[in-house]
TORPA-4810 file (N, C-alpha, C, O; in nm, 3 decimals):
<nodes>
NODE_1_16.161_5.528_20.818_16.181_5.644_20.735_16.306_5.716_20.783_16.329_5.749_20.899_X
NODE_2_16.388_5.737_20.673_16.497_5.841_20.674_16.426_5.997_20.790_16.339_6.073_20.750_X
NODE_3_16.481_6.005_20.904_16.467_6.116_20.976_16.566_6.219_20.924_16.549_6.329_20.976_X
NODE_4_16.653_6.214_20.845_16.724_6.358_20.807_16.615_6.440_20.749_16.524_6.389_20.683_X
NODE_5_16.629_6.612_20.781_16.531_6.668_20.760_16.650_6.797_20.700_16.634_6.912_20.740_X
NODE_6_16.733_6.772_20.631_16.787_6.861_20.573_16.780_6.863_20.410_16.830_6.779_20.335_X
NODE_7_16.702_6.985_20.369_16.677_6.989_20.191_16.790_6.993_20.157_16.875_7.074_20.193_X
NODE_8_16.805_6.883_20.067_16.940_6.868_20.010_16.921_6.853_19.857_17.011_6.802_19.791_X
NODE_9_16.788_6.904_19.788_16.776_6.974_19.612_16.657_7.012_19.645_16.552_6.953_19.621_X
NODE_10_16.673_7.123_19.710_16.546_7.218_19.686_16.513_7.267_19.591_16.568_7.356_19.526_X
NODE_11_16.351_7.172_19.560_16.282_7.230_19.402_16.181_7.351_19.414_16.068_7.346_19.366_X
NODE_12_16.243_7.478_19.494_16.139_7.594_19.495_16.015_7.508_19.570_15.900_7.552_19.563_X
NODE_13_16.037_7.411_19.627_15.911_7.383_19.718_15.938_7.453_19.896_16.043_7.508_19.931_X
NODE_14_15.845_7.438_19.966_15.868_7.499_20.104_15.759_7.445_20.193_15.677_7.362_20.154_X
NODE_15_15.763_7.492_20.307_15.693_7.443_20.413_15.663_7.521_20.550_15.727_7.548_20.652_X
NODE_16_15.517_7.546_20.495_15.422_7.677_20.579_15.346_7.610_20.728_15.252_7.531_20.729_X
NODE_17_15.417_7.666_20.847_15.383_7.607_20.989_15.261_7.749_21.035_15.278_7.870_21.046_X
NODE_18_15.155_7.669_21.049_15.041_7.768_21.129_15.040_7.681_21.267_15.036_7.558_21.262_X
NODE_19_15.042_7.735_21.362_15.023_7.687_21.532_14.981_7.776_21.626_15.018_7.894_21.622_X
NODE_20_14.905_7.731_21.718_14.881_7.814_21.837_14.781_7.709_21.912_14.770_7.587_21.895_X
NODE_21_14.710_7.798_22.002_14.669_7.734_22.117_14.526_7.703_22.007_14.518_7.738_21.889_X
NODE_22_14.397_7.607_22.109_14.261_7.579_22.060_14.214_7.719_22.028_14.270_7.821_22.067_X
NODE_23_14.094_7.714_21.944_14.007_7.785_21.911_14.085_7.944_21.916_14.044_8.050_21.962_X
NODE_24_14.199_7.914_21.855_14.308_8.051_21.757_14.295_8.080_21.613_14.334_8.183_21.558_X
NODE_25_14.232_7.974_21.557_14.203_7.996_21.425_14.326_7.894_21.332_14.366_7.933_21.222_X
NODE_26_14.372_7.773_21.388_14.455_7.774_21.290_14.439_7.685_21.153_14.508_7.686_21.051_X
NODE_27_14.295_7.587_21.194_14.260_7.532_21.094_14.158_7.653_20.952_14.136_7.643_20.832_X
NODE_28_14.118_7.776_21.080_14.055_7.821_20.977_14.207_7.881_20.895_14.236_7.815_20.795_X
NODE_29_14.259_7.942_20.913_14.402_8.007_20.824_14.434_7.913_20.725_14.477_7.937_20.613_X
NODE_30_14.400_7.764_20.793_14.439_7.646_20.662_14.420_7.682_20.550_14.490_7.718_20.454_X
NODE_31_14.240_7.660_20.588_14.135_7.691_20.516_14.178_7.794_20.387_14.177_7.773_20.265_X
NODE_32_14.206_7.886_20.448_14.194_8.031_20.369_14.349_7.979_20.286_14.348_7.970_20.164_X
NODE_33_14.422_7.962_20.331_14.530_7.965_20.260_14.481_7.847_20.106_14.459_7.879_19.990_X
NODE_34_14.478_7.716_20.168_14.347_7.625_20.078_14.247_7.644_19.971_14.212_7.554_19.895_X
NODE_35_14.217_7.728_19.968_14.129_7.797_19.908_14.180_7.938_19.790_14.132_7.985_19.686_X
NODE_36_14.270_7.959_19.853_14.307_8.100_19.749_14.439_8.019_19.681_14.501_8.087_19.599_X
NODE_37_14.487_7.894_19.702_14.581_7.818_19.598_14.465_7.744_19.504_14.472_7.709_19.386_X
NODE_38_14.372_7.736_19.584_14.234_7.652_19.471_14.180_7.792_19.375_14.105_7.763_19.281_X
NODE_39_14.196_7.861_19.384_14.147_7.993_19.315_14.251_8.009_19.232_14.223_8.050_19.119_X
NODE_40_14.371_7.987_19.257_14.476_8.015_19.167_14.522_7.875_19.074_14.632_7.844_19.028_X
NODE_41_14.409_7.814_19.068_14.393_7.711_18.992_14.513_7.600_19.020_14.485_7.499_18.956_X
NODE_42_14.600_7.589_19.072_14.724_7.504_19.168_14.617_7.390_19.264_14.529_7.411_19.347_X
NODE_43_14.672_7.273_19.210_14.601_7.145_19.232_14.682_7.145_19.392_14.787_7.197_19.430_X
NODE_44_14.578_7.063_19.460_14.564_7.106_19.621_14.535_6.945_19.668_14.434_6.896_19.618_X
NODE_45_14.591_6.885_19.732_14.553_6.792_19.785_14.577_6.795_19.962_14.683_6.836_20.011_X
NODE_46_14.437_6.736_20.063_14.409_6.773_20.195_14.412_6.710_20.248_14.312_6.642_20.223_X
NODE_47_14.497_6.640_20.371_14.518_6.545_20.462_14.457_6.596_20.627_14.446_6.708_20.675_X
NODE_48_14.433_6.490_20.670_14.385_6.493_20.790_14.413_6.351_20.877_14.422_6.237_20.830_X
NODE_49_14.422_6.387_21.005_14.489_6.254_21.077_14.349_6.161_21.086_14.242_6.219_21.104_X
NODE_50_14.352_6.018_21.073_14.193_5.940_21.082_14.150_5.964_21.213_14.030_5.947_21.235_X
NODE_51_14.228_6.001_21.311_14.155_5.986_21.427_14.069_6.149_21.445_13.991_6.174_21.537_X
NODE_52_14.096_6.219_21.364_13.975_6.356_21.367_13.865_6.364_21.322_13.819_6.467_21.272_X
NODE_53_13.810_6.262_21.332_13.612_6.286_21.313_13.543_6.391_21.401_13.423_6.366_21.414_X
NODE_54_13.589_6.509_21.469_13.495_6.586_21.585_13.401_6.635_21.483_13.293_6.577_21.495_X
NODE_55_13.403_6.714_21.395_13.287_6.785_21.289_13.244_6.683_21.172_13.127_6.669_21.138_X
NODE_56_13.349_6.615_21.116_13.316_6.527_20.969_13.425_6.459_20.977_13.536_6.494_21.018_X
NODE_57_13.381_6.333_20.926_13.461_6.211_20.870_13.532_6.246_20.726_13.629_6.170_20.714_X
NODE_58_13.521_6.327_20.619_13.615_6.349_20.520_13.625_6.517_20.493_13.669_6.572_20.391_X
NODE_59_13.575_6.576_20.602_13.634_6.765_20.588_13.725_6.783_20.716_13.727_6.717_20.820_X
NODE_60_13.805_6.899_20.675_13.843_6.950_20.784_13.760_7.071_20.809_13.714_7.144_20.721_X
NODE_61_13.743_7.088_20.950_13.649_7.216_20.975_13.687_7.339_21.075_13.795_7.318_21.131_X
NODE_62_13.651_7.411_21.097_13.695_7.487_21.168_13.600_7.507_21.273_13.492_7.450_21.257_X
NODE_63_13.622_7.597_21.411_13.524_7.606_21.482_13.406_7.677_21.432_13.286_7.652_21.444_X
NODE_64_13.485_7.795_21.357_13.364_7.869_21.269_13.307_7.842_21.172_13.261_7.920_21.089_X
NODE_65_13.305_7.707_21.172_13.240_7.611_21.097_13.259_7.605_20.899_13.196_7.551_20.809_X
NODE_66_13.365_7.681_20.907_13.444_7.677_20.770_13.494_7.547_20.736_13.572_7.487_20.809_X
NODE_67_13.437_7.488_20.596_13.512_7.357_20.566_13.531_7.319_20.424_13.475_7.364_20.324_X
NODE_68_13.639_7.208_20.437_13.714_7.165_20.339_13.707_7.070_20.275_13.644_7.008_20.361_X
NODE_69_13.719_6.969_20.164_13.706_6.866_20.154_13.853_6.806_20.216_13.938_6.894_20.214_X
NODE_70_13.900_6.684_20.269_13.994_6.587_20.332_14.005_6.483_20.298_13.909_6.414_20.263_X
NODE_71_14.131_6.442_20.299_14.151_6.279_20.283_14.237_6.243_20.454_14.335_6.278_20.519_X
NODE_72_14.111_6.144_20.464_14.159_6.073_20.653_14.313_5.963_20.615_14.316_5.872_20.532_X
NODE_73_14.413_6.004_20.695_14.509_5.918_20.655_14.561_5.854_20.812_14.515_5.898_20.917_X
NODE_74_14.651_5.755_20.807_14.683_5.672_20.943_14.814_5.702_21.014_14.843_5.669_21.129_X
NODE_75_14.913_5.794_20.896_15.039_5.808_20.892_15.118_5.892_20.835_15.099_5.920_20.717_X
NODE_76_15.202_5.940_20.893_15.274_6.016_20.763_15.324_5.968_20.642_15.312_6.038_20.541_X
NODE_77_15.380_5.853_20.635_15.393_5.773_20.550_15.315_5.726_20.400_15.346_5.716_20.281_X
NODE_78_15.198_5.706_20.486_15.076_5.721_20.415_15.048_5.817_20.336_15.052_5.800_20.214_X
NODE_79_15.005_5.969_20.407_15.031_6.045_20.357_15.105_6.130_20.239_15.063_6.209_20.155_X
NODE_80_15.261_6.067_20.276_15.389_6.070_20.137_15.279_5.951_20.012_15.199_6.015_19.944_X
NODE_81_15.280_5.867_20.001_15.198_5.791_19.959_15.088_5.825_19.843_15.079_5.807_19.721_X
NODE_82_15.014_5.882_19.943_14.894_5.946_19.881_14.900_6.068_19.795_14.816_6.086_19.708_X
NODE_83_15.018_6.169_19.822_15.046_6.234_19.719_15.050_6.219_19.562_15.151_6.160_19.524_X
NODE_84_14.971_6.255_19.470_15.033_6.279_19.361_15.083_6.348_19.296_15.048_6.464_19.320_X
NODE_85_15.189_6.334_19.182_15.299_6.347_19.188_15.292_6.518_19.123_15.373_6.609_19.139_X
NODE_86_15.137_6.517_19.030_15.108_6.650_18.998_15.047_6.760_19.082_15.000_6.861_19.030_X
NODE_87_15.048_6.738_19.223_14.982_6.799_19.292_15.085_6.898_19.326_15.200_6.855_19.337_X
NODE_88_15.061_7.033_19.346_15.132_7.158_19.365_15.150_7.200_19.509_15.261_7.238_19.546_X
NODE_89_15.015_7.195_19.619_15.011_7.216_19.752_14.968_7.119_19.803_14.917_7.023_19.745_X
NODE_90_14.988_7.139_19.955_14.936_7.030_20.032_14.921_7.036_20.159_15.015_7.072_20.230_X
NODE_91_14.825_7.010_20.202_14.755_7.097_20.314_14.777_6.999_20.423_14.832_6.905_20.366_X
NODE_92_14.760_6.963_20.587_14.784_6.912_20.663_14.749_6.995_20.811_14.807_7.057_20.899_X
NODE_93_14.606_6.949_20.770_14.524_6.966_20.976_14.602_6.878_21.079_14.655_6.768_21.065_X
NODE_94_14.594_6.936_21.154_14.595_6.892_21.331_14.752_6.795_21.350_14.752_6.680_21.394_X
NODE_95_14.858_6.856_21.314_14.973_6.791_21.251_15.012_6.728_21.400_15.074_6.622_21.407_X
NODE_96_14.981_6.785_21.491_15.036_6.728_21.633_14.969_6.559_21.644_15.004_6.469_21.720_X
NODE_97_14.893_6.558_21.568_14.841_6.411_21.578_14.933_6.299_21.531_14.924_6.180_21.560_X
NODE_98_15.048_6.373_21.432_15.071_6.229_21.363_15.210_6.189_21.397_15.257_6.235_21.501_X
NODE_99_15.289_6.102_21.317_15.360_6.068_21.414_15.536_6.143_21.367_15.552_6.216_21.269_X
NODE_100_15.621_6.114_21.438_15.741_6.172_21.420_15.790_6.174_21.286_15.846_6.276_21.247_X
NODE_101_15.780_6.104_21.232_15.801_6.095_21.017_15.737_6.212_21.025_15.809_6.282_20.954_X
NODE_102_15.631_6.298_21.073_15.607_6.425_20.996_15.730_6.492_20.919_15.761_6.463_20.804_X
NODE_103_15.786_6.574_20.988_15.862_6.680_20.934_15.945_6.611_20.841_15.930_6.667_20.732_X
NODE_104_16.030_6.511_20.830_16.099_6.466_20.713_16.032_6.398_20.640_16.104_6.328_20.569_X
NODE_105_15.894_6.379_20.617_15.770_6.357_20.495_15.754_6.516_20.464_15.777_6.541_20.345_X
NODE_106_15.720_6.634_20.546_15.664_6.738_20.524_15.824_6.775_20.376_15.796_6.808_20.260_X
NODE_107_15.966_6.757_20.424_16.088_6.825_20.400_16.063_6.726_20.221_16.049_6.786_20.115_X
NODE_108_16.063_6.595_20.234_16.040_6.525_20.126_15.948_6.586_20.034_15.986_6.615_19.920_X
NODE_109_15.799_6.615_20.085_15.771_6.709_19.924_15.794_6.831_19.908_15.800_6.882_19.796_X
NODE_110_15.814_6.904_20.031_15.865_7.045_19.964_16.063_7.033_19.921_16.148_7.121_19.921_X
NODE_111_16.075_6.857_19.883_16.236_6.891_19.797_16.155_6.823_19.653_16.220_6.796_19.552_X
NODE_112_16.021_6.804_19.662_15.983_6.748_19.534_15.916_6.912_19.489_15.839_6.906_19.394_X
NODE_113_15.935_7.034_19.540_15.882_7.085_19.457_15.710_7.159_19.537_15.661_7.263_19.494_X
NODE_114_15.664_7.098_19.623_15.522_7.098_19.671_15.541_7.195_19.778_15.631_7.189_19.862_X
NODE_115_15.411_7.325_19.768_15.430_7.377_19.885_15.338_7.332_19.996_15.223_7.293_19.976_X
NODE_116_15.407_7.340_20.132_15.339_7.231_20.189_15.303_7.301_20.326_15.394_7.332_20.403_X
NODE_117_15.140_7.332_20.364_15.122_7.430_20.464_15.088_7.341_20.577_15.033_7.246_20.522_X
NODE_118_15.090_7.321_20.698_15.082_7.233_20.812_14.994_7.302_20.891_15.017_7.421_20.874_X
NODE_119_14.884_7.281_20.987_14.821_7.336_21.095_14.858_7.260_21.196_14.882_7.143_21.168_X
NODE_120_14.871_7.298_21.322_14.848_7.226_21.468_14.896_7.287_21.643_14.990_7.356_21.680_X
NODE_121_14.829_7.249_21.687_14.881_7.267_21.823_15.061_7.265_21.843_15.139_7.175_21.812_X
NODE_122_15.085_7.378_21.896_15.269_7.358_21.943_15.242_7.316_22.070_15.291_7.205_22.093_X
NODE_123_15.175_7.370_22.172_15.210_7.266_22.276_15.103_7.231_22.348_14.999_7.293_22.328_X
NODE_124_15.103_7.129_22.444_14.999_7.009_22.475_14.959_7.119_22.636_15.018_7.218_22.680_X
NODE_125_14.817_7.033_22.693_14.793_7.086_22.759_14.881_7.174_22.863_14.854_7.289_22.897_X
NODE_126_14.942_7.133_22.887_15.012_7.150_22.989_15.130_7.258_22.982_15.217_7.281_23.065_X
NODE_127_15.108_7.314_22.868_15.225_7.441_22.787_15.332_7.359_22.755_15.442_7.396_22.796_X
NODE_128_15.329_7.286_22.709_15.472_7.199_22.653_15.454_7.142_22.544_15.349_7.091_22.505_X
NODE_129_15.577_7.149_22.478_15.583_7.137_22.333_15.537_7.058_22.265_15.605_6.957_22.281_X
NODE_130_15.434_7.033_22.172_15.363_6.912_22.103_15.392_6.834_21.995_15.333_6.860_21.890_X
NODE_131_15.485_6.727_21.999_15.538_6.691_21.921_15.437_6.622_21.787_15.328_6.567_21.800_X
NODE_132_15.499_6.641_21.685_15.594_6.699_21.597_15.619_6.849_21.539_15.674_6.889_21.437_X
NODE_133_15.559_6.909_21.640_15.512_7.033_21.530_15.627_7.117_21.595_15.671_7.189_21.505_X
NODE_134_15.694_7.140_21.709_15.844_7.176_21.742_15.936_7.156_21.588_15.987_7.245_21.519_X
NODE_135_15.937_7.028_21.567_16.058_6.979_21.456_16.010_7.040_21.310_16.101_7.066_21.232_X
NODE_136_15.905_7.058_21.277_15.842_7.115_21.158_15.867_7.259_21.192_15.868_7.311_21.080_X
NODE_137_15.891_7.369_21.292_15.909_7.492_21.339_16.026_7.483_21.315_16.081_7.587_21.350_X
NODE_138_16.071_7.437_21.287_16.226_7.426_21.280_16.273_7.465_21.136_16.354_7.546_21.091_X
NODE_139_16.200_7.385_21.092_16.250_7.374_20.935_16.159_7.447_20.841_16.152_7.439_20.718_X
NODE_140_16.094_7.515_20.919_15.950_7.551_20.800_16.007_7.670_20.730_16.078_7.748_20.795_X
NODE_141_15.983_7.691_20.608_16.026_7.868_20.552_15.935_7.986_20.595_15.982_8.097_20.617_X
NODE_142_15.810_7.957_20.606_15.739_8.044_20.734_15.655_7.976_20.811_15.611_7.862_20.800_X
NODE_143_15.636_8.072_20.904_15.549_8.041_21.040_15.468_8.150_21.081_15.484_8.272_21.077_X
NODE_144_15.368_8.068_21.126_15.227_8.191_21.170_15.232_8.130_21.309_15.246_8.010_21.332_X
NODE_145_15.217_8.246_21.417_15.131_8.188_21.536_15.015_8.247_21.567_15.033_8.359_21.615_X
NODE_146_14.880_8.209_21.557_14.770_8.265_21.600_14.748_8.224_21.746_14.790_8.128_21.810_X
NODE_147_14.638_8.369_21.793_14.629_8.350_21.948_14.483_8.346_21.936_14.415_8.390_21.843_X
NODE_148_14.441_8.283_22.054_14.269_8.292_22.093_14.260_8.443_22.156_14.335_8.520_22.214_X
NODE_149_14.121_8.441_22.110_14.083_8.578_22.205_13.992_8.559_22.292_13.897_8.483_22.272_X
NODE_150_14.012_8.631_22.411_13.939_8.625_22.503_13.782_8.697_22.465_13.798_8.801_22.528_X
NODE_151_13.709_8.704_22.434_13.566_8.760_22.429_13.548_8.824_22.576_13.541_8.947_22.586_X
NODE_152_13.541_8.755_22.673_13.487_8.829_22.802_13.602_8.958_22.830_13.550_9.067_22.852_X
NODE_153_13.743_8.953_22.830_13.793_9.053_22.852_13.884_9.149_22.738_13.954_9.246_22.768_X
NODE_154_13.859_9.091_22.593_13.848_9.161_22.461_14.020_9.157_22.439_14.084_9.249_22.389_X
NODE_155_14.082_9.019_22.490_14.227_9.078_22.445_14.234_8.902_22.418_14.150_8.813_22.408_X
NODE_156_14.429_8.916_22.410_14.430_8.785_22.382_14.437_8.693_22.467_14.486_8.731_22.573_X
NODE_157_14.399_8.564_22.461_14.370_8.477_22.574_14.494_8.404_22.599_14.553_8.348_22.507_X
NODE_158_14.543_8.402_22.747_14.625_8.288_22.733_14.577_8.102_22.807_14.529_8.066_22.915_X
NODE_159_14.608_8.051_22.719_14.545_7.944_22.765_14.611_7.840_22.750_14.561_7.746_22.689_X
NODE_160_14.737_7.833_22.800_14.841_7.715_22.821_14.768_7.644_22.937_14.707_7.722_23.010_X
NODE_161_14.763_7.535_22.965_14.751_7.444_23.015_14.766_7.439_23.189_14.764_7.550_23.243_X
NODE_162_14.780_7.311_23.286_14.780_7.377_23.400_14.699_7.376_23.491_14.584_7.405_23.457_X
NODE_163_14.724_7.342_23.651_14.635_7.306_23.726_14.626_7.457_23.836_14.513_7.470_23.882_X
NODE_164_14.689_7.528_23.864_14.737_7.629_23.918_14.628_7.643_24.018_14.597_7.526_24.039_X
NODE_165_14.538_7.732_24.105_14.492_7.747_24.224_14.375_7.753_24.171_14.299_7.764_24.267_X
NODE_166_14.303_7.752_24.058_14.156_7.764_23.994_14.067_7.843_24.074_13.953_7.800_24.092_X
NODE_167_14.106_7.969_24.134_14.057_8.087_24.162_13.971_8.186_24.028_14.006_8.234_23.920_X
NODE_168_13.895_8.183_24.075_13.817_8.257_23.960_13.849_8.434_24.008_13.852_8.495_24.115_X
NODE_169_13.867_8.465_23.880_13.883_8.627_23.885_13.799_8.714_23.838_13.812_8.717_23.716_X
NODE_170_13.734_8.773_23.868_13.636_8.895_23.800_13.543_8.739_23.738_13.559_8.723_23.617_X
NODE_171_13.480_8.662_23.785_13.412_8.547_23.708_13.457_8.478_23.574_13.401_8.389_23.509_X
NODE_172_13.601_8.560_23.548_13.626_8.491_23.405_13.765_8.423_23.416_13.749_8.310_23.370_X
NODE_173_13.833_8.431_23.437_14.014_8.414_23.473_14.031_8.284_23.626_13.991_8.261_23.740_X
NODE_174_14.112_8.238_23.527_14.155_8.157_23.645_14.349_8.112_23.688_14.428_8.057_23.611_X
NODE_175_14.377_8.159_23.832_14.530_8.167_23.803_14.628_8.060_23.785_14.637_7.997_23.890_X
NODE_176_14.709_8.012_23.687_14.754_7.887_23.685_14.918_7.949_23.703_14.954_8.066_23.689_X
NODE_177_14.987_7.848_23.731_15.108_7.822_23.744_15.202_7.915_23.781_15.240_7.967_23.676_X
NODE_178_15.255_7.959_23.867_15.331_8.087_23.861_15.279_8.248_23.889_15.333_8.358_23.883_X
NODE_179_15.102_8.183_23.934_15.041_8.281_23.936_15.000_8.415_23.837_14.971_8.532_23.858_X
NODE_180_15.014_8.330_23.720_14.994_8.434_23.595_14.887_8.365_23.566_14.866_8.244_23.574_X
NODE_181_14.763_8.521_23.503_14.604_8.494_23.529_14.596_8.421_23.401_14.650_8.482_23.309_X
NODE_182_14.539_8.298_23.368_14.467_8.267_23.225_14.294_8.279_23.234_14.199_8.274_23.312_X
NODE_183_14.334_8.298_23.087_14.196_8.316_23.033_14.127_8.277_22.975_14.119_8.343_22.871_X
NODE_184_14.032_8.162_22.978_13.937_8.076_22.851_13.933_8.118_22.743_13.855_8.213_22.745_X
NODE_185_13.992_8.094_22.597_13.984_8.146_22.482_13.775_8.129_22.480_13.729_8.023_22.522_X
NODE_186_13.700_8.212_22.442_13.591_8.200_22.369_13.575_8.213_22.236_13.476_8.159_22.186_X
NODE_187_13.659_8.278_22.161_13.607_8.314_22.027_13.749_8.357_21.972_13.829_8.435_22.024_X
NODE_188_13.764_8.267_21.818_13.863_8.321_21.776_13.782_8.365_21.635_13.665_8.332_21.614_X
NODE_189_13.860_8.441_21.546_13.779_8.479_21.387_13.887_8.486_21.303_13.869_8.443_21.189_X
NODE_190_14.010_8.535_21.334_14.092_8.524_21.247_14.235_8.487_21.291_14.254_8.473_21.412_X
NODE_191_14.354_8.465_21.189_14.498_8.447_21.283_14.524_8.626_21.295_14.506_8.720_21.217_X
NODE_192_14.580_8.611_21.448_14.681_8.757_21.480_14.769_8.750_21.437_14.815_8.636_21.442_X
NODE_193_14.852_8.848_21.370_15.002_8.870_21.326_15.013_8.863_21.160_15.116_8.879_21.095_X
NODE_194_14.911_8.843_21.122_14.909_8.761_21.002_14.970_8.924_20.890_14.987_8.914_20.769_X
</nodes>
C-alpha cells in the first residue's frame, strides 16, 4: 500500500483520533460518537481488529459494558475493502492493533468523502508511543485525549507504564520511573476534555 498520507482531493471527509491510556473511556466515546451518526440516520459501518474477542466476537464493548455491533477484520487493507462505497462514517476500535497501512487507509476514505473516527491506545506499556496511532495523530482533523480516573484518590490517574521501585503509597500509588507517583486507573465514565 501507497504510505503517502497526504489528502490530495479532499471530499469534506476527515479523520477523528480518540486515545489515551486503558480504562479512559475511549472505546466508550467511540460508542457515543457511533451512535449519534446512527441517530442522524448517516450509514455507519464498524471495524474491529480479529484479534479482540475480550467481551464479544462481533461487538465492540466498552468496560462499562456499552456495545456495538462490529465487523472483525485481519488488516487495514481489508478493512479499505470492506467499506462500502455508500457508507458515510466509519468507526475503528483498538487502532493500535493494526498494522502500519492504518493511517494512509484511514487518509484514503476520508479523501473518499467518509468521516472516519479511530479509537486506541497512543502509547504501549511502557509510556511509549503505540504505533500506528502516533501517525494517525498526525493527520487527524481532531483529536480527543481521555484520561483514567483514579477512584481511590478522585483525580486523574496516571498510568504509563514502568517498572519503577513498586513502593506502595498511602495503599494505592505506586512510584515508577523518575520517581513520579502512578496511580491504577479504577474507573473511567466518560472522556475528559471533551
Amino acid at each position: 500500500m501507497d504510505m503517502d498520507i497526504v489528502r490530495h482531493q479532499p471530499d469534506q471527509g476527515w479523520i477523528e483520533v480518540v486515545v489515551g491510556s486503558m480504562f479512559s473511556g475511549k472505546s466508550e466515546e467511540l460508542i457515543r460518537r457511533l451512535r449519534r451518526a446512527q441517530i442522524a440516520r448517516q450509514k455507519v459501518q464498524i471495524f474491529k481488529p480479529t484479534l479482540d474477542n475480550r467481551y464479544a466476537e462481533s461487538d465492540i464493548v466498552s468496560h462499562s459494558e456499552m456495545r456495538i455491533p462490529s465487523e472483525n477484520v485481519s488488516s487495514s487493507r481489508e478493512l479499505l475493502e470492506r467499506v462500502q462505497p455508500d457508507t458515510e462514517v466509519v468507526g475503528i476500535d483498538e487502532g493500535q492493533f493494526f498494522d502500519l497501512d492504518l493511517p494512509a487507509v484511514c487518509n484514503t476514505l476520508a479523501d473518499r468523502g467518509k468521516r472516519v473516527i479511530v479509537a486506541g491506545l497512543d502509547q504501549d506499556y511502557l509510556g511509549k508511543p503505540f504505533e500506528p496511532m502516533p501517525q494517525l495523530l498526525a493527520i487527524a482533523e481532531y483529536i480527543t485525549k481521555t484520561l483514567a480516573i483514579s477512584a481511590a484518590l478522585r483525580q486523574h490517574a496516571r498510568t504509563r507504564g514502568g517498572t519503577g521501585s513498586g513502593r506502595t503509597v498511602g495503599g494505592h500509588s505506586r512510584s515508577g520511573p523518575g520517581g513520579r507517583v502512578r496511580h491504577p486507573a479504577r474507573v473511567a465514565t466518560n472522556a475528559i476534555g471533551d
